[in-house]
Structure formats: C-alpha cells, structure tokens
DOKOLPA-845002 format. One line per field, with one value per residue (C-alpha): residue in three letters; chain; x, y, z. Coordinates in steps of 0.2 Angstrom, whole numbers, m for minus. Each point is the difference from the previous one (the first is absolute). Example, Ala and Ser with C-alpha at 12.3 -4.5 7.8 and 13.67 -1.06 7.14 Angstrom:
residues 2
type: ALA  SER
mol: A  A
px: 62  6
py: m22  17
pz: 39  m3
***
This chain:
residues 321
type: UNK  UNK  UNK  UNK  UNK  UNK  UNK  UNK  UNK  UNK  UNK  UNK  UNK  UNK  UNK  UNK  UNK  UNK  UNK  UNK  UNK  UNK  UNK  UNK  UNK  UNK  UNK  UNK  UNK  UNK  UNK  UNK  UNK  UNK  UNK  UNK  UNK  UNK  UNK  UNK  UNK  UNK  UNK  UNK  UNK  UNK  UNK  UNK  UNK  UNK  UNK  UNK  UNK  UNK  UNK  UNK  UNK  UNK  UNK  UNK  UNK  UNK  UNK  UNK  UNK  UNK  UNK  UNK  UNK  UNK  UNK  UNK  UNK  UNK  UNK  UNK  UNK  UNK  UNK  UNK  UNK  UNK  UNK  UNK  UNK  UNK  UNK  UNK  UNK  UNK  UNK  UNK  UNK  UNK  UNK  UNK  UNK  UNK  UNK  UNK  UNK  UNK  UNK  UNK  UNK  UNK  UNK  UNK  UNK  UNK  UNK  UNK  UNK  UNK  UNK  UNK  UNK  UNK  UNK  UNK  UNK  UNK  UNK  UNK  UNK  UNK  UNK  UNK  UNK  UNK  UNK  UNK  UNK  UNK  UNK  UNK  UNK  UNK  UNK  UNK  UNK  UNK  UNK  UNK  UNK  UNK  UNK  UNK  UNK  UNK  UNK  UNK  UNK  UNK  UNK  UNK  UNK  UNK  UNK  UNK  UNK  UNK  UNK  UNK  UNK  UNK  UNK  UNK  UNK  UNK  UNK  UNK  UNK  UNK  UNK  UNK  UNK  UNK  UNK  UNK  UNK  UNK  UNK  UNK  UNK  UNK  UNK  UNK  UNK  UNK  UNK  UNK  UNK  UNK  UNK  UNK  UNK  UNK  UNK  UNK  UNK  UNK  UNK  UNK  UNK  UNK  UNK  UNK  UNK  UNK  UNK  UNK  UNK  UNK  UNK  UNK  UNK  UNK  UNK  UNK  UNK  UNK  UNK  UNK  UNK  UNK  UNK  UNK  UNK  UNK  UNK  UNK  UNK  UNK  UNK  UNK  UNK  UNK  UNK  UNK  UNK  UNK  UNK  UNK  UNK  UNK  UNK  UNK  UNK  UNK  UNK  UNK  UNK  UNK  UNK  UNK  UNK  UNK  UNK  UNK  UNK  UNK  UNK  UNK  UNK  UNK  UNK  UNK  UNK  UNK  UNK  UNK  UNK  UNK  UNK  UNK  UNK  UNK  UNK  UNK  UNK  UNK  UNK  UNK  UNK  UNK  UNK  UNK  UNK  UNK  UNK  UNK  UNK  UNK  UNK  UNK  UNK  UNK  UNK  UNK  UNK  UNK  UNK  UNK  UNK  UNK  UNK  UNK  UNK  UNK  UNK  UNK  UNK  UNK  UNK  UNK  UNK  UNK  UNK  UNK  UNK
mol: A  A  A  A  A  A  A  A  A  A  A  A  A  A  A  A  A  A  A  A  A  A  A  A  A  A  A  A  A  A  A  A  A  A  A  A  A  A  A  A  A  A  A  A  A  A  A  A  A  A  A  A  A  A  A  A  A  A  A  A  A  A  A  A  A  A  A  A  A  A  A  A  A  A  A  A  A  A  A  A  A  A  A  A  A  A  A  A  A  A  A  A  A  A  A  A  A  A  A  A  A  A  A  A  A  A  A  A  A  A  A  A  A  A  A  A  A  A  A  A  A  A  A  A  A  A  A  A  A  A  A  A  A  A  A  A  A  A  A  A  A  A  A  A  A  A  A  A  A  A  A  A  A  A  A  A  A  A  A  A  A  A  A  A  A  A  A  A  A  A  A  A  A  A  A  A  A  A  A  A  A  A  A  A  A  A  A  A  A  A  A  A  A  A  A  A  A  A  A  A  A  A  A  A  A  A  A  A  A  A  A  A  A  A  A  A  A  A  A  A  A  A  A  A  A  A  A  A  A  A  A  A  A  A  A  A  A  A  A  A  A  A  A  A  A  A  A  A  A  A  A  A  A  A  A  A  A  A  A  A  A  A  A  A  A  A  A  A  A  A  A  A  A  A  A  A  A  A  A  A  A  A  A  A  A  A  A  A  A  A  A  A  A  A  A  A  A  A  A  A  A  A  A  A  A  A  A  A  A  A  A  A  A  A  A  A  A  A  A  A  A
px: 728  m6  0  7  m14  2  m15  2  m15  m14  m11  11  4  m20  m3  14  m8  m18  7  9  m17  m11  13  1  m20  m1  12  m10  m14  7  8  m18  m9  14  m3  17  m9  m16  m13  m7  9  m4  11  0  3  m5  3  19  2  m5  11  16  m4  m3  15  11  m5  0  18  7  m8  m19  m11  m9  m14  m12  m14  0  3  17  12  6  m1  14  10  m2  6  14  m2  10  m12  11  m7  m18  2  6  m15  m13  7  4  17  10  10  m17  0  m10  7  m15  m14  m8  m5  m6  m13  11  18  10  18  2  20  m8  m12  m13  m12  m12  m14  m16  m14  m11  m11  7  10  17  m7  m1  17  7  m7  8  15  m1  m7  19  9  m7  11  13  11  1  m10  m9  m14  m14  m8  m14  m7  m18  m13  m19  m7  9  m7  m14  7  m2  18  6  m11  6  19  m2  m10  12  14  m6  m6  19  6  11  13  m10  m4  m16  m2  m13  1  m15  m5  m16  m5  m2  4  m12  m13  3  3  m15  m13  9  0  m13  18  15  10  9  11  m15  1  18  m5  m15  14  9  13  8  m6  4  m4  14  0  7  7  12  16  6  m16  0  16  m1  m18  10  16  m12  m8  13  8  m14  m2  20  m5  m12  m15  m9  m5  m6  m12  3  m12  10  m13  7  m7  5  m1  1  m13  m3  8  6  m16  m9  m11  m3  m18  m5  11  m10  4  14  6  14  9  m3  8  16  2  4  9  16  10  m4  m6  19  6  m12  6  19  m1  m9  17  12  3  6  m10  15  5  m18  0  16  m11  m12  14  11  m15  m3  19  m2  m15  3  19  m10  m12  11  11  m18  m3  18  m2  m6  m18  m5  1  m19  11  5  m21  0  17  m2  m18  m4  m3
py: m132  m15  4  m16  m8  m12  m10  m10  m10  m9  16  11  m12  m6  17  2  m17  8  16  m10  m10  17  11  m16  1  19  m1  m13  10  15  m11  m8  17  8  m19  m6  m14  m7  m12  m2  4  m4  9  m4  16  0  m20  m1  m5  m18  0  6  m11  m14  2  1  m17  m10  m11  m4  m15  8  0  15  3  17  7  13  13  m6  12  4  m18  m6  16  m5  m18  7  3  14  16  5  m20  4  16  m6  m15  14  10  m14  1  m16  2  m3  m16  m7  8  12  m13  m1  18  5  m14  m14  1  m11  m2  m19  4  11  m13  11  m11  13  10  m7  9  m15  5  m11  m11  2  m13  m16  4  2  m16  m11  10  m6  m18  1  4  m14  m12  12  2  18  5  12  11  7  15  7  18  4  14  0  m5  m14  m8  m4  m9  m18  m3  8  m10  m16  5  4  m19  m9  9  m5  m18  m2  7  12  13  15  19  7  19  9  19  6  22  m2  m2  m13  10  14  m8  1  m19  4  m2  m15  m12  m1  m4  15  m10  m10  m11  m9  m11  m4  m9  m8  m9  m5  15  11  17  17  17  15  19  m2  19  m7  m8  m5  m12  m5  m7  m9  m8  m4  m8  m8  m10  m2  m12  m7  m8  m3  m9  m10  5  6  17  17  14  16  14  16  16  15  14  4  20  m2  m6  m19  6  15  12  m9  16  m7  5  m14  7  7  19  1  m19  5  15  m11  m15  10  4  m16  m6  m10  13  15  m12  m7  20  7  m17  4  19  m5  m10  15  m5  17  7  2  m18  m4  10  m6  m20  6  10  m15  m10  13  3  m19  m3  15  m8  m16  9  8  m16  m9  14  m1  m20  m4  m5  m18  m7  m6  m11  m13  m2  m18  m5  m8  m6  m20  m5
pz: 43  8  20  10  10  15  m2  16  9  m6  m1  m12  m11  0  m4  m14  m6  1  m11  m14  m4  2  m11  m12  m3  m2  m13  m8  m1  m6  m13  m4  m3  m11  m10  2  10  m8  5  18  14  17  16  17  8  20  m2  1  18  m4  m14  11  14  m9  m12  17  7  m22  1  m17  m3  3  m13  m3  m8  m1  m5  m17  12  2  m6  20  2  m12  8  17  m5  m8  m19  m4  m6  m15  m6  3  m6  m16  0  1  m15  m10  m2  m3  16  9  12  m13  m13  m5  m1  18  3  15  4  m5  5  7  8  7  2  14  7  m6  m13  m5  m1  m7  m7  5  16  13  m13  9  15  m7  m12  17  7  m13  2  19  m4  m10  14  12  m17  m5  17  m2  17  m13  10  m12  2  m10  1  m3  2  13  m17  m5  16  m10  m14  2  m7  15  11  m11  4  20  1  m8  9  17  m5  m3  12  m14  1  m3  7  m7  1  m3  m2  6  m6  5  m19  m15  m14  2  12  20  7  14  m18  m5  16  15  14  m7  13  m17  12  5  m16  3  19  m9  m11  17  m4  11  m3  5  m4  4  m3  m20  3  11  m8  15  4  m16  2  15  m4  m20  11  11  m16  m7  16  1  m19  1  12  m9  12  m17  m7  11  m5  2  m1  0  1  m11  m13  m15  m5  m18  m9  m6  m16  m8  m5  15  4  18  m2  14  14  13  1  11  m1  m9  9  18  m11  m5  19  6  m14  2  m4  8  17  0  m2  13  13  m6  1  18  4  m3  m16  m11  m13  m11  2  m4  m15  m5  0  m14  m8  m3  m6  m12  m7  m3  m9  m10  m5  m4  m11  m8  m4  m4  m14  m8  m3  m17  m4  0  m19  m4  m13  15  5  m3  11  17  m9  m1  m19
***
C-alpha cells in the first residue's frame, strides 16, 4: 500500500518532480534493452533539475519546445507518463498515437511542441512560434531547449539573431554537460563561457548552476517577465552532467577515469537529498519521494503495455496528399 506523503515546499515537491523524470527514463531503458522500445534513444539522467525548474515557471499559454532528450521535458510540462509511455511502445493510445517514438513526440494540448531530432532545429521553430504571438494576442512565451553542441549550428545562431533584432518573446536554454555528443565542449570552442554569444547579439545572458531546480526557476521566471513584457528573448546557460551516456550502448569510453563517479555526486538528485536530509528532512519521508515516483511510473507502464499496438494500416492519416 501506497504510503500518504505530504509533499509540502518547493524542495520536496522538486525533488518528487526530479524522481518521476529519473524513474520515467530507467524504465525506458530497461524497456529499450528487453526490445519493447526500438530505435535510438536518448535519456537525460543527471539533467532533470532544468527540466523541473523550468516546467514550474512554463504558464499554459507557453510554448515549449526540446531537444530529443526530451522525454522529462514533456513530463515536467505536464504530459501524463502513461501517454509517452504508450508513444515509445507504439501503442495507439500514444500522444501521437504510436508514430512519433522517442525522438519525435509531441503533446501541443500540453504546450509541449516536440522533440526534434534536428541539432538545434527546435530554435528557430520557436522563434516563429514567438514572431506569432507578437500577431495572435495570446501573450505566448517561447522557449526552446538545446545542448553545448547545438551552439554551433548556425540555425541556432540564425534563431537567437532574429529573436533579438525583434525584440521577440523568447527564452533560449542551453543545457550545457560539458559535451557535444561524445566530444567535450573545451575541443569544440576556444571561449566554454557559451553565454558570450547571447550578449554579442545584444541579449541578456546568464549562466546558473543547472543542478539546482530552484535557480533554474528563478532565472526561467525571470525570462519569462521579461519577454511578456516585450523586452525580447534571454539566454540561459544552465551548467549540468548527464551520467548516462549520449545514448544507450554509449560505452563512455572518452570520460576521463573518475569523471563519472565525481558527476553522480553532485547530481541533482542526491545534492537536493544530501541539502534536505541536512535541513532535518527524515529519511523515510525521503524515501517515501522516490517510492511514490516509482509506484507511479510503474502503474503507467503497466497501463502503457495493456493498450493495443498502433495499426500500421492508418500510416498515411494526418499525411498531406
């Protein structure tokens, strides 16, 4: 039986937030290497504090729109897990009935407009979603989600331009692990400090500790008062690590010895136990946070698996002719 937890204060309830995204992409993963999922996956376990404080600070209107590590994206904006569940194992009852998979899923009823599988694509999509709002009255805010090696597509360059020649409603953030794909960010650029681009396009810039939900959300909620306010997009650089690999069978070979045990340290998760438990927060109610995560996702799963599989006979609906 379900134990009754009083999640009470931003922290617990960050760190609740933090263990539903981290239980969601374990079970991904254990359902990608029995082959119930197929196709490449990408998790963002030790990322999930910019996902949580971000997803505390998006209103409804917000547009959302993240990178293909996404999946604890759309559930910190609200997508309900038994949906993306059900998207990843293509069951019909997916949030795109079956056909998006885990690089390509979308839930718009959610303000969450997708993943793209496109480095750095998702920035100028949410530019013209911005450009929109400026016509469409519907004090939209557009926030895009990128890695340290998107910073180097010239789309996103493209995107960040146009957003501050118009002055338009939009929060760039840029989840910077240290690495683009498999190379570390220090071999890509001669300056690591990424928000330096931002002020040479005249706009504000800051970077913030991405391991903490809590600065996340007040430098998001900043941005985001700041483009309703039609003083033009922010960028954000939130540092984090990811201690899962850039996808599954990602032997981490290019870690330095070491990198990795000193990452899972500090990661979001056990820093917000170790500050909490510091507070006189019990053990067993922080136990009892991962545990309700857990009965959760595993309820979801379960509900994912029951659904029917998507009917290949119905591949050409939603298609122009």
């Amino acid at each position: 039986m379900e134990r009754t937890l009083p999640v009470s204060g931003e922290q617990l309830a960050d760190l609740l937030a933090m263990w539903r995204i981290r239980v969601l992409e374990e079970t991904i993963l254990s359902l990608r290497l029995d082959g119930r999922i197929v196709g490449s996956v990408h998790l963002e376990n030790g990322q999930e504090a910019i996902a949580v404080g971000a997803g505390r600070m998006l209103r409804p209107q917000d547009a959302l729109f993240s990178t293909y590590r996404g999946h604890g994206w759309a559930l910190a904006r609200g997508v309900p897990a038994v949906g993306i569940l059900a998207e990843l194992l293509y069951r019909r009852t997916g949030v795109n009935g079956g056909r998006g998979g885990s690089a390509h899923f979308s839930a718009p009823e959610y303000g969450f407009f997708g993943e793209n599988s496109i480095v750095g694509a998702g920035a100028p999509i949410a530019v013209g979603a911005a450009l929109a709002a400026k016509f469409d009255g519907s004090g939209r805010v557009a926030v895009t989600v990128f890695g340290d090696g998107a910073m180097n597509q010239g789309g996103v360059s493209e995107a960040m331009n146009m957003a501050a020649a118009m002055d338009l409603p939009v929060v760039f953030i840029c989840e910077n692990n240290k690495y683009s794909e498999l190379t570390p960010i220090n071999d890509m650029v001669r300056n690591p400090d990424l928000s330096a681009r931002a002020h040479a396009l005249g706009i504000p810039a800051v970077r913030i500790d991405g391991n903490d939900p809590a600065q996340v959300a007040t430098a998001v909620g900043l941005a985001i008062t700041t483009a309703e306010h039609g003083r033009g997009p922010t960028f954000i650089e939130a540092a984090t690590r990811r201690i899962v690999g850039h996808y599954i069978g990602d032997a981490q070979n290019y870690r330095p010895a070491g990198e990795l045990a000193e990452d899972e340290k500090n990661e979001p998760i056990v820093r917000l136990k170790r500050a909490l438990s510091t507070q006189g927060v019990p053990a067993e109610t922080l136990d009892a946070v991962e545990q309700r995560a857990r009965t959760e996702i595993a309820a979801a799963t379960d509900r994912a698996l029951a659904a029917p599989l998507a009917d290949p006979s119905t591949a050409r609906e939603h298609l122009y002719v």
